[in-house]
PDB file of N, CA, C and O in Angstrom:
ATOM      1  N   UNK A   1       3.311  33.832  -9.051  1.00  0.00           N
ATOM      2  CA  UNK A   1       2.740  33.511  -7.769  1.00  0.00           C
ATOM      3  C   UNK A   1       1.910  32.224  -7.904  1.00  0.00           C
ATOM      4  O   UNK A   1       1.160  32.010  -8.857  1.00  0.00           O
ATOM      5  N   UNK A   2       2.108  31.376  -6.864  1.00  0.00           N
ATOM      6  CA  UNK A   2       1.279  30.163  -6.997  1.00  0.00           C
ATOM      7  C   UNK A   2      -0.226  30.167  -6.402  1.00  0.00           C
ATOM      8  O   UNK A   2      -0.390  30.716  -5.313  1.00  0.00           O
ATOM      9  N   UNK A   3      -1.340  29.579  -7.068  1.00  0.00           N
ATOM     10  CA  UNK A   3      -2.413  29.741  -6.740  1.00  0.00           C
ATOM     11  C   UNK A   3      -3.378  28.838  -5.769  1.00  0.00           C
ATOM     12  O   UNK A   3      -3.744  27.774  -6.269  1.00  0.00           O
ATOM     13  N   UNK A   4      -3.732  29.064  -4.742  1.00  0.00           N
ATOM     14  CA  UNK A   4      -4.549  28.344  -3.760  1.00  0.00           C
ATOM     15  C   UNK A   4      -4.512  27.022  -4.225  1.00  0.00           C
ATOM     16  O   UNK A   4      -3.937  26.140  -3.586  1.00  0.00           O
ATOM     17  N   UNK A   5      -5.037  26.836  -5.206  1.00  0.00           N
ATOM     18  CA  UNK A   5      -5.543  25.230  -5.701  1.00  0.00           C
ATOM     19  C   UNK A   5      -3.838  24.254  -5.905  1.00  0.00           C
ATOM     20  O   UNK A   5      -3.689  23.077  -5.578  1.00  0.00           O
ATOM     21  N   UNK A   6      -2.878  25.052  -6.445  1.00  0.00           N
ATOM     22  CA  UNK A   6      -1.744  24.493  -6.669  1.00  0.00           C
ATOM     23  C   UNK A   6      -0.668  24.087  -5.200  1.00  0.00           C
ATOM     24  O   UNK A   6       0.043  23.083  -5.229  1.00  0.00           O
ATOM     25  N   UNK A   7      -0.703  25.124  -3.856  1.00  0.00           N
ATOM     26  CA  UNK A   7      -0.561  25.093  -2.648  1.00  0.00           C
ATOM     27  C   UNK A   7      -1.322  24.113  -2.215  1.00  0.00           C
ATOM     28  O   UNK A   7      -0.683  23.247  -1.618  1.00  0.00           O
ATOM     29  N   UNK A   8      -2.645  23.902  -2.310  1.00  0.00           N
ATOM     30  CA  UNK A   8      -3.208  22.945  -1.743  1.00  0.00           C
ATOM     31  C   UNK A   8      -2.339  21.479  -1.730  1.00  0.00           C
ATOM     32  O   UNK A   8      -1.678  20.803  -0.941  1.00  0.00           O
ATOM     33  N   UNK A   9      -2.787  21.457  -3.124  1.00  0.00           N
ATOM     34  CA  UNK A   9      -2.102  20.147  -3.861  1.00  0.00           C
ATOM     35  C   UNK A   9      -0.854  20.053  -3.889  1.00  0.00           C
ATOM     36  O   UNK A   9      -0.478  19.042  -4.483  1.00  0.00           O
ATOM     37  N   UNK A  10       0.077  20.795  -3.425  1.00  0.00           N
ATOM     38  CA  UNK A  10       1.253  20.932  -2.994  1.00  0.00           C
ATOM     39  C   UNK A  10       1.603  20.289  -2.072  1.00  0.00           C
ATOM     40  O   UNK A  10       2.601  19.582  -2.204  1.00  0.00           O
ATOM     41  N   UNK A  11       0.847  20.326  -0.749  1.00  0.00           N
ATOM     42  CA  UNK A  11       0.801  19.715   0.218  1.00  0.00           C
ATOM     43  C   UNK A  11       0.158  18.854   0.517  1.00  0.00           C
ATOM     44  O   UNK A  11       0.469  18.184   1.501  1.00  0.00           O
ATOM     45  N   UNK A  12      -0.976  18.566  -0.235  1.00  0.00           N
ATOM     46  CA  UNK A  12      -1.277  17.201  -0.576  1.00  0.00           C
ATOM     47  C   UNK A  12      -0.313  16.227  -0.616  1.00  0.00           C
ATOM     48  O   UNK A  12      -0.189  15.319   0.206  1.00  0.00           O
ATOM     49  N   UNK A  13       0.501  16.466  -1.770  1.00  0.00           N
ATOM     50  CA  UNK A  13       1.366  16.143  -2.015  1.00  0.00           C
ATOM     51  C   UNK A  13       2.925  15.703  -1.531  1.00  0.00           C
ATOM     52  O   UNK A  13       3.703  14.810  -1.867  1.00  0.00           O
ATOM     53  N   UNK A  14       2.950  16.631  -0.720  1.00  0.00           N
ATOM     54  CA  UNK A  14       4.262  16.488   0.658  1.00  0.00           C
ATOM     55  C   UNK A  14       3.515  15.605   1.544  1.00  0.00           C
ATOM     56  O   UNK A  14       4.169  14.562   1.556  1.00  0.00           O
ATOM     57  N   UNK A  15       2.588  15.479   2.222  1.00  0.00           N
ATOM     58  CA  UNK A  15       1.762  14.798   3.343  1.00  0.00           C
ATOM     59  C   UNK A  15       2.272  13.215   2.681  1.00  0.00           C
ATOM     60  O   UNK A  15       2.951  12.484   3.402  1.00  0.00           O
ATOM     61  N   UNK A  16       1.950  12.841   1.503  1.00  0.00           N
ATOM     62  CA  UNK A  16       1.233  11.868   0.922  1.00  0.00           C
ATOM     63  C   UNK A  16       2.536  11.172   0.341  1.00  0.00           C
ATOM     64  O   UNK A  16       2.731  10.014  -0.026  1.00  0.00           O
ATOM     65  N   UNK A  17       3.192  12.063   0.379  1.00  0.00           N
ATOM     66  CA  UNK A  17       5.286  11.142   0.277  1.00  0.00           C
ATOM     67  C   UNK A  17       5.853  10.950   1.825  1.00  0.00           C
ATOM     68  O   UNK A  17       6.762  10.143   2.015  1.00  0.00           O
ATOM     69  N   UNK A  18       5.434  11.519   2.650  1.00  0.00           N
ATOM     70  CA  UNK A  18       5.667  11.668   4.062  1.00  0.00           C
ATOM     71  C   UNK A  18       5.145  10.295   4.889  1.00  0.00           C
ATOM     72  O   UNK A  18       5.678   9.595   5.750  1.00  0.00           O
ATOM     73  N   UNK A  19       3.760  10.254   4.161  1.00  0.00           N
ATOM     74  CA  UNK A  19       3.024   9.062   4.669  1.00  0.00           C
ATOM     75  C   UNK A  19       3.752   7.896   3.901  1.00  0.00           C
ATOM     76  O   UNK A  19       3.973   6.914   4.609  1.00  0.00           O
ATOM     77  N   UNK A  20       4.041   7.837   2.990  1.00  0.00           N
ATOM     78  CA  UNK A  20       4.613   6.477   2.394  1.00  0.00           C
ATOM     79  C   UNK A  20       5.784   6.274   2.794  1.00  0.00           C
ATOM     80  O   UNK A  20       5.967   5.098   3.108  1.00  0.00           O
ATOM     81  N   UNK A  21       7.081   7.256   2.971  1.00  0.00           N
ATOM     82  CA  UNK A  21       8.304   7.305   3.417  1.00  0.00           C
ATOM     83  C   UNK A  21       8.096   6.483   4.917  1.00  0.00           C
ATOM     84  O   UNK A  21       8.839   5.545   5.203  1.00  0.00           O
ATOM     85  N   UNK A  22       7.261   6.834   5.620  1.00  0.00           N
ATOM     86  CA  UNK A  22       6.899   6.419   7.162  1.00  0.00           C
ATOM     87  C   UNK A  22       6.297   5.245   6.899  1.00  0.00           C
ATOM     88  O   UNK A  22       6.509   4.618   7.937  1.00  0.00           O
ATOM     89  N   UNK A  23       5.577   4.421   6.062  1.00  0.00           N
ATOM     90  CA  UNK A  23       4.758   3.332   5.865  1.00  0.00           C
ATOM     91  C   UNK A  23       5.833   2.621   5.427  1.00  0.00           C
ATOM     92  O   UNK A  23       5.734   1.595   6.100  1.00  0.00           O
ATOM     93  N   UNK A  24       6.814   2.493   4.726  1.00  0.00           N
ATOM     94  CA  UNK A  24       8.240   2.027   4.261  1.00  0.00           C
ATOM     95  C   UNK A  24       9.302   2.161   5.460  1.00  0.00           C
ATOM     96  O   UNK A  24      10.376   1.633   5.171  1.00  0.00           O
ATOM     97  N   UNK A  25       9.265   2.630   6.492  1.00  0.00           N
ATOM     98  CA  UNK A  25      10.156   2.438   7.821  1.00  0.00           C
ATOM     99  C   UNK A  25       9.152   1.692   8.743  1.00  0.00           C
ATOM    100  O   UNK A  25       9.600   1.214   9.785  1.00  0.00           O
ATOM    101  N   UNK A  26       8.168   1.587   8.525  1.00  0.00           N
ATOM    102  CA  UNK A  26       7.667   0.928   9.518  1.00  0.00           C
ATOM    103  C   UNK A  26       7.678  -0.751   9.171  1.00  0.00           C
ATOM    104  O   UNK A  26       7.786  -1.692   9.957  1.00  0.00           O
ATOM    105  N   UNK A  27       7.501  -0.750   7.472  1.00  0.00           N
ATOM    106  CA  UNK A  27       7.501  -2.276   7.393  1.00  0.00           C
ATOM    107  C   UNK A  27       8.828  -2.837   7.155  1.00  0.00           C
ATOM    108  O   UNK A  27       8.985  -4.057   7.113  1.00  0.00           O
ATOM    109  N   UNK A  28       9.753  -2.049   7.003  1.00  0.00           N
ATOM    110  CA  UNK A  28      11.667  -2.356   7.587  1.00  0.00           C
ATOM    111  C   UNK A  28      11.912  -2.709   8.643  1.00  0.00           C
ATOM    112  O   UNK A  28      12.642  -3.653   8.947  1.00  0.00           O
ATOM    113  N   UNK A  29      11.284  -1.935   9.404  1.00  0.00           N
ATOM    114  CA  UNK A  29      11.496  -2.497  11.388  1.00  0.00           C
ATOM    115  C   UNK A  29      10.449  -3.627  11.868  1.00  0.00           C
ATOM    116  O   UNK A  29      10.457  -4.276  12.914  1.00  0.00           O
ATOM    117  N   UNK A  30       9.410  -3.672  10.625  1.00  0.00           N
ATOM    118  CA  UNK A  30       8.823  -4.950  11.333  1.00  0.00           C
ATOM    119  C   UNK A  30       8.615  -6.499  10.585  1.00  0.00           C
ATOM    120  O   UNK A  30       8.023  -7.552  10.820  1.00  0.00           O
ATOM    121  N   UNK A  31       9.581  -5.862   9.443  1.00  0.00           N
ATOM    122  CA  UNK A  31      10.203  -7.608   8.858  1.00  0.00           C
ATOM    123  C   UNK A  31      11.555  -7.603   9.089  1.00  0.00           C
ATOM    124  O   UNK A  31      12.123  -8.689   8.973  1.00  0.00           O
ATOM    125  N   UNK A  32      12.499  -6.207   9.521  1.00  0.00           N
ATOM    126  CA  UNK A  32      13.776  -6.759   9.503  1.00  0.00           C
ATOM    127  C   UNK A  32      14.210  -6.778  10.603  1.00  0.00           C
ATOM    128  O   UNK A  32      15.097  -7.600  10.834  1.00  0.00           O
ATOM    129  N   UNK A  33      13.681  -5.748  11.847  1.00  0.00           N
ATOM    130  CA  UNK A  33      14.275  -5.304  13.048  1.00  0.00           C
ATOM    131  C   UNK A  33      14.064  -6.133  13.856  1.00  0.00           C
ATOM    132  O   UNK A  33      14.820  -6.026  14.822  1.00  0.00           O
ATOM    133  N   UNK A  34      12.945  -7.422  13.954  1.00  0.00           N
ATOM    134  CA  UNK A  34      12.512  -8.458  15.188  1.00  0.00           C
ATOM    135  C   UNK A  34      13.799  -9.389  15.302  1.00  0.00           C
ATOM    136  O   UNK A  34      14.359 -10.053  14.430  1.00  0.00           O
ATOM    137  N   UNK A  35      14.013  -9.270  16.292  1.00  0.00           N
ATOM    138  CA  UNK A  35      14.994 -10.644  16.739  1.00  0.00           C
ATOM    139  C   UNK A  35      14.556 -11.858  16.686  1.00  0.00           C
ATOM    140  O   UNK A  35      13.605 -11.881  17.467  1.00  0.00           O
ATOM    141  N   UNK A  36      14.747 -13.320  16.028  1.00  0.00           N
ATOM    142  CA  UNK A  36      14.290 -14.236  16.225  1.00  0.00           C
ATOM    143  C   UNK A  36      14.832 -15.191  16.104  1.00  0.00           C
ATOM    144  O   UNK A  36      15.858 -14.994  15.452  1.00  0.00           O
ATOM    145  N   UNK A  37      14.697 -16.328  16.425  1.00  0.00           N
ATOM    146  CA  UNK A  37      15.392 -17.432  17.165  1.00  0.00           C
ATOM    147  C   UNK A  37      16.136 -18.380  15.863  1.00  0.00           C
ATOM    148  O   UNK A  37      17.089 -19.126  16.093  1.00  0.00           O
ATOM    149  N   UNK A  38      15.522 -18.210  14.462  1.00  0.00           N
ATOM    150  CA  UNK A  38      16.200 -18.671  13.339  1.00  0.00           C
ATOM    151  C   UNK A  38      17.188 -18.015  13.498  1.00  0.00           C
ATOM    152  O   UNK A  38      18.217 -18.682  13.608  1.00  0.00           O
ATOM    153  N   UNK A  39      17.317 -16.679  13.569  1.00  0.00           N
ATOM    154  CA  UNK A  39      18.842 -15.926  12.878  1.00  0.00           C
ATOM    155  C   UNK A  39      19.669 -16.121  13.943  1.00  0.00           C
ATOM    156  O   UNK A  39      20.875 -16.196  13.705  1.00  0.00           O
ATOM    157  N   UNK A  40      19.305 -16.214  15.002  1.00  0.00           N
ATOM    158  CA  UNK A  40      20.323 -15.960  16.033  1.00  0.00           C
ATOM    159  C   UNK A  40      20.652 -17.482  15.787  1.00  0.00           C
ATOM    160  O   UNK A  40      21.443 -17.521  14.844  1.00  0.00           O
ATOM    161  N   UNK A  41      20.373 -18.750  16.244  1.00  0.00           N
ATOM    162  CA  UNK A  41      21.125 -20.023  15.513  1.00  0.00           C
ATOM    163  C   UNK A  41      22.277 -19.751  14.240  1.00  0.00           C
ATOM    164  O   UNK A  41      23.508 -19.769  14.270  1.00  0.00           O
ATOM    165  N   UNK A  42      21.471 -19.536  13.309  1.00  0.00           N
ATOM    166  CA  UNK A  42      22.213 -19.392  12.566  1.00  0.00           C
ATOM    167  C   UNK A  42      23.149 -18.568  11.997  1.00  0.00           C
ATOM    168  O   UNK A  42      23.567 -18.513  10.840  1.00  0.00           O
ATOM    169  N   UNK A  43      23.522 -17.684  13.372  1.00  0.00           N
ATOM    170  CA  UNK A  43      24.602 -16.747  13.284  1.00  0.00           C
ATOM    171  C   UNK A  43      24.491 -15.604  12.493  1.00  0.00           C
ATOM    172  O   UNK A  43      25.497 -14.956  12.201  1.00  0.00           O
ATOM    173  N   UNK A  44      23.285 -15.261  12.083  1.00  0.00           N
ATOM    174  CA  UNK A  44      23.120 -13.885  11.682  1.00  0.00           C
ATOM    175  C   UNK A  44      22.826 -13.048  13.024  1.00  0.00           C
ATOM    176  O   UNK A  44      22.477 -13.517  14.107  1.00  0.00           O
ATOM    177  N   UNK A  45      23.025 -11.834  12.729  1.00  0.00           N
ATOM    178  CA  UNK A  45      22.801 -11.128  14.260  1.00  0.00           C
ATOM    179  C   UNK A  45      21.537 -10.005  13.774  1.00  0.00           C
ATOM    180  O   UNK A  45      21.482  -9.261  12.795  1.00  0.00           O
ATOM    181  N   UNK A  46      20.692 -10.207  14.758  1.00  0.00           N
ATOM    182  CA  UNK A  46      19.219  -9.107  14.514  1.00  0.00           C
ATOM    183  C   UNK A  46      19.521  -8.014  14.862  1.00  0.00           C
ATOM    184  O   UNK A  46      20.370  -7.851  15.739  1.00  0.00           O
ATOM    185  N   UNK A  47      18.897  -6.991  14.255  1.00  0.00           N
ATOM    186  CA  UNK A  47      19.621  -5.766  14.581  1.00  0.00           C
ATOM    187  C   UNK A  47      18.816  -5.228  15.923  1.00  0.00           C
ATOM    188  O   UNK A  47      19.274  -4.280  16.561  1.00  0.00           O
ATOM    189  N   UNK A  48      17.848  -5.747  16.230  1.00  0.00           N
ATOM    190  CA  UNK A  48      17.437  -4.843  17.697  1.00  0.00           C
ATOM    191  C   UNK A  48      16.010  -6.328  18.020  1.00  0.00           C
ATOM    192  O   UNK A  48      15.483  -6.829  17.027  1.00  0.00           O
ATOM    193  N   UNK A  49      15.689  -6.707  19.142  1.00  0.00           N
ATOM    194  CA  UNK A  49      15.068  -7.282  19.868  1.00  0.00           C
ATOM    195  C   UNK A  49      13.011  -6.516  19.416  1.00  0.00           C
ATOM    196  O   UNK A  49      12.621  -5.587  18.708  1.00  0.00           O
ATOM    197  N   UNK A  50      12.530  -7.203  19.997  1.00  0.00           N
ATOM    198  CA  UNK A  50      11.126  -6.618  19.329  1.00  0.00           C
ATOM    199  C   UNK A  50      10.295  -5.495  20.285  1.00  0.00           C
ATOM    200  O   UNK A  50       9.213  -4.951  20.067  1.00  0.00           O
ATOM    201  N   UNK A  51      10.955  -5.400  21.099  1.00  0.00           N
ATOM    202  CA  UNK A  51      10.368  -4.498  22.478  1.00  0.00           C
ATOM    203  C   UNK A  51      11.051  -3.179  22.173  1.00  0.00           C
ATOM    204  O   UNK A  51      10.416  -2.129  22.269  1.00  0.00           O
ATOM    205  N   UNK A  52      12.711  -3.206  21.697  1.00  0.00           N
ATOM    206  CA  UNK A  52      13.091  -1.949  21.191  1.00  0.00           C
ATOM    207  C   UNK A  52      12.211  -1.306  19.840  1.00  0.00           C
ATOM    208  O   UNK A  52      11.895  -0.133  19.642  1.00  0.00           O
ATOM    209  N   UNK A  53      11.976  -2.368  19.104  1.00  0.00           N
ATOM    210  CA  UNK A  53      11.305  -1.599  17.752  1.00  0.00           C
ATOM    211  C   UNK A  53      10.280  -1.339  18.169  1.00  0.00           C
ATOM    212  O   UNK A  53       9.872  -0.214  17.881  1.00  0.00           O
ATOM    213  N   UNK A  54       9.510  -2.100  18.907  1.00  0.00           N
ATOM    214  CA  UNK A  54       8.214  -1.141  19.389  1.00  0.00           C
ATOM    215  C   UNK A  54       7.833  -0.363  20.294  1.00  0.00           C
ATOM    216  O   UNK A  54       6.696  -0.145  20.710  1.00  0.00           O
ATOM    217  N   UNK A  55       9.180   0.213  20.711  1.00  0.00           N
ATOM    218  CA  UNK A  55       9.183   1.187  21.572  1.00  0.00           C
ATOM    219  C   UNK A  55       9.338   2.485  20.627  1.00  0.00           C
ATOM    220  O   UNK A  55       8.714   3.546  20.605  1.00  0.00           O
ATOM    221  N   UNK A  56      10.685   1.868  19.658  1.00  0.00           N
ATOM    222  CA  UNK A  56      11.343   2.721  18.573  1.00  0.00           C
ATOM    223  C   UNK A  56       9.775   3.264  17.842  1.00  0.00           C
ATOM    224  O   UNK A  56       9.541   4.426  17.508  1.00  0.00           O
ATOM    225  N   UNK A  57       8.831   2.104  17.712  1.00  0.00           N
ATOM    226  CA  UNK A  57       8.318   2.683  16.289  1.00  0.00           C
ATOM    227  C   UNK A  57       6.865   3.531  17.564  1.00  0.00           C
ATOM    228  O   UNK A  57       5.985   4.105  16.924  1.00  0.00           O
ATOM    229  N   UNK A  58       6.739   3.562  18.648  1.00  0.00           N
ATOM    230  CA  UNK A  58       5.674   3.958  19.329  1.00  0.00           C
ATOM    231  C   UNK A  58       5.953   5.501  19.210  1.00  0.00           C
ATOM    232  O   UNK A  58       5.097   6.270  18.774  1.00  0.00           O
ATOM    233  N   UNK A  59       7.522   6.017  19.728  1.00  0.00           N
ATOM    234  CA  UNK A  59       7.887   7.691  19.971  1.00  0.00           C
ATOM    235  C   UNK A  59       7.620   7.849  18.557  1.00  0.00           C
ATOM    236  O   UNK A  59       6.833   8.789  18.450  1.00  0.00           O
ATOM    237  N   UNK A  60       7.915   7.355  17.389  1.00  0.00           N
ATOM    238  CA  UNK A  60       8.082   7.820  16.228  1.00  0.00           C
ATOM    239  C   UNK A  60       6.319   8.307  15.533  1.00  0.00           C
ATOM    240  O   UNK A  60       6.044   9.182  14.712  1.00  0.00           O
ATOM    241  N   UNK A  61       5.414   7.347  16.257  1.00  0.00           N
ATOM    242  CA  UNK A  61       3.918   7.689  16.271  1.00  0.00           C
ATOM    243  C   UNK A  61       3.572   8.720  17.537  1.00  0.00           C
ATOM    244  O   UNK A  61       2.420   9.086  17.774  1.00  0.00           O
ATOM    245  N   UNK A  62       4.503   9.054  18.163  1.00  0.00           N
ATOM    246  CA  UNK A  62       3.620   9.622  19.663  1.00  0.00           C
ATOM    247  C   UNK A  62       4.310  11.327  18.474  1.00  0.00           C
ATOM    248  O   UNK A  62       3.792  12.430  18.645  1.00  0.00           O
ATOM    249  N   UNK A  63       5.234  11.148  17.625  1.00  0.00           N
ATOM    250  CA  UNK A  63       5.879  12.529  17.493  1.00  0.00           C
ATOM    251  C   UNK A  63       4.970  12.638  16.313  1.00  0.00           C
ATOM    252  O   UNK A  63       4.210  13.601  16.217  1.00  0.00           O
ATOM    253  N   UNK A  64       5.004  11.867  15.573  1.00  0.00           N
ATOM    254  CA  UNK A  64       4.044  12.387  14.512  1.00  0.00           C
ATOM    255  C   UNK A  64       2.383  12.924  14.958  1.00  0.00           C
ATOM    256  O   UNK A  64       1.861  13.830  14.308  1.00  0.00           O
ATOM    257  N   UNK A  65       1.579  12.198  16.230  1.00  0.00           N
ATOM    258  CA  UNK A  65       0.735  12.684  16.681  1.00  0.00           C
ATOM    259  C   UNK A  65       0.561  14.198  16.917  1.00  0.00           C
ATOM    260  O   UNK A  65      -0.264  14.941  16.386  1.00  0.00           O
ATOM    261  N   UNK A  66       1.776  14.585  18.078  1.00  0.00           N
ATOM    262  CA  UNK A  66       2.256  15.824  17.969  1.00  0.00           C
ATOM    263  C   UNK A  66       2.376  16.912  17.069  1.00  0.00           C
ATOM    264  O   UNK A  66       2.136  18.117  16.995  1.00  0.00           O
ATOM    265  N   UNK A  67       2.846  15.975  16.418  1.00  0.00           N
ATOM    266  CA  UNK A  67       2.886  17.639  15.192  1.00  0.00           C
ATOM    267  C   UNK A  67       1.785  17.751  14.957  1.00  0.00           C
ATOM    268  O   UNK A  67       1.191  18.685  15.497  1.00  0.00           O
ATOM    269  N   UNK A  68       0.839  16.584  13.791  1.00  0.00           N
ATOM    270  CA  UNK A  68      -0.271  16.920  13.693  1.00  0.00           C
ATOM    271  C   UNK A  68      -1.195  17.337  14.503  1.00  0.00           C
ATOM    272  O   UNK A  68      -2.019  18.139  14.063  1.00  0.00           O
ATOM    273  N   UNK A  69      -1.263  16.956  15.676  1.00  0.00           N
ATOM    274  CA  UNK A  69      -1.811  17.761  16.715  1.00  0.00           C
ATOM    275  C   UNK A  69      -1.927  19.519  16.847  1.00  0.00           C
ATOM    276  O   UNK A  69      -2.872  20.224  17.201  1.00  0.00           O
ATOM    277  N   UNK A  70      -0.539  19.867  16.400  1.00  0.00           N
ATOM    278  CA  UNK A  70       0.154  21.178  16.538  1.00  0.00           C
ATOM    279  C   UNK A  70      -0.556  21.538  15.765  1.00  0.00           C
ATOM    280  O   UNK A  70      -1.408  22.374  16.065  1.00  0.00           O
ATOM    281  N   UNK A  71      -0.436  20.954  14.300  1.00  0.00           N
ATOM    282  CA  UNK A  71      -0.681  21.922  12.727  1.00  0.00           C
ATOM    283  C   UNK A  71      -2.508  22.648  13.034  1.00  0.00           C
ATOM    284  O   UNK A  71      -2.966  23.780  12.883  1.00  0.00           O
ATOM    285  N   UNK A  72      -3.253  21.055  13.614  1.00  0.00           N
ATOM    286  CA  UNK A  72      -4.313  21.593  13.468  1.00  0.00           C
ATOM    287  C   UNK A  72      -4.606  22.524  14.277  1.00  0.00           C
ATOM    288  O   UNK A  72      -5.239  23.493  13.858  1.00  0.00           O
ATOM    289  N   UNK A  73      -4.149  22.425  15.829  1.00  0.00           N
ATOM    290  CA  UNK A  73      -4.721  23.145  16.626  1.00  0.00           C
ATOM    291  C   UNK A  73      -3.962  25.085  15.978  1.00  0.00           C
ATOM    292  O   UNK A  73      -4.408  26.153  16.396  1.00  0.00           O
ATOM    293  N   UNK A  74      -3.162  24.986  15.260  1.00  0.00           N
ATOM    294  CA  UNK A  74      -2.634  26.709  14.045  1.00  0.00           C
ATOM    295  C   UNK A  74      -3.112  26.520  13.444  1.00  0.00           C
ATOM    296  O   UNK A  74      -2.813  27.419  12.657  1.00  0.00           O
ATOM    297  N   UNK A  75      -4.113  25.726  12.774  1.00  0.00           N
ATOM    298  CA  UNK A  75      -4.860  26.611  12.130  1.00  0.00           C
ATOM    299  C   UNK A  75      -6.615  26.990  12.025  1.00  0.00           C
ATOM    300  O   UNK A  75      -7.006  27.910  11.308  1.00  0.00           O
TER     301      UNK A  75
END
């Protein structure tokens, strides 16, 4: 059986890969996802305009609010 202190830090632990996994999509969509006027000249194609990613990356903060919202208000 695992003991309080090891659960804790367990989830310490999940939180704290969760947060970096999300800190690593956010700085993908905001050095790679902006559309801008170099690439499009030069015939590279941007993968989404800057109003989509920050729409994209706003639900992706309004859902994470949510949950955490959830967790605390259980417990």
């Amino acid at each position: 059986m695992m003991s309080e202190t090891a659960f804790i830090a367990t989830i310490a632990v999940f939180w704290l890969s969760e947060l970096a996994f999300g800190s690593l999509v956010v700085y993908w969509f905001v050095t790679q996802g902006f559309d801008d006027e170099e690439a499009t000249a030069s015939g590279v194609a941007p993968l989404e305009d800057r109003s989509d990613t920050m729409r994209s990356l706003g639900m992706w903060a309004a859902f994470f609010a949510v949950l955490v919202a959830g967790i605390l208000l259980a417990s």
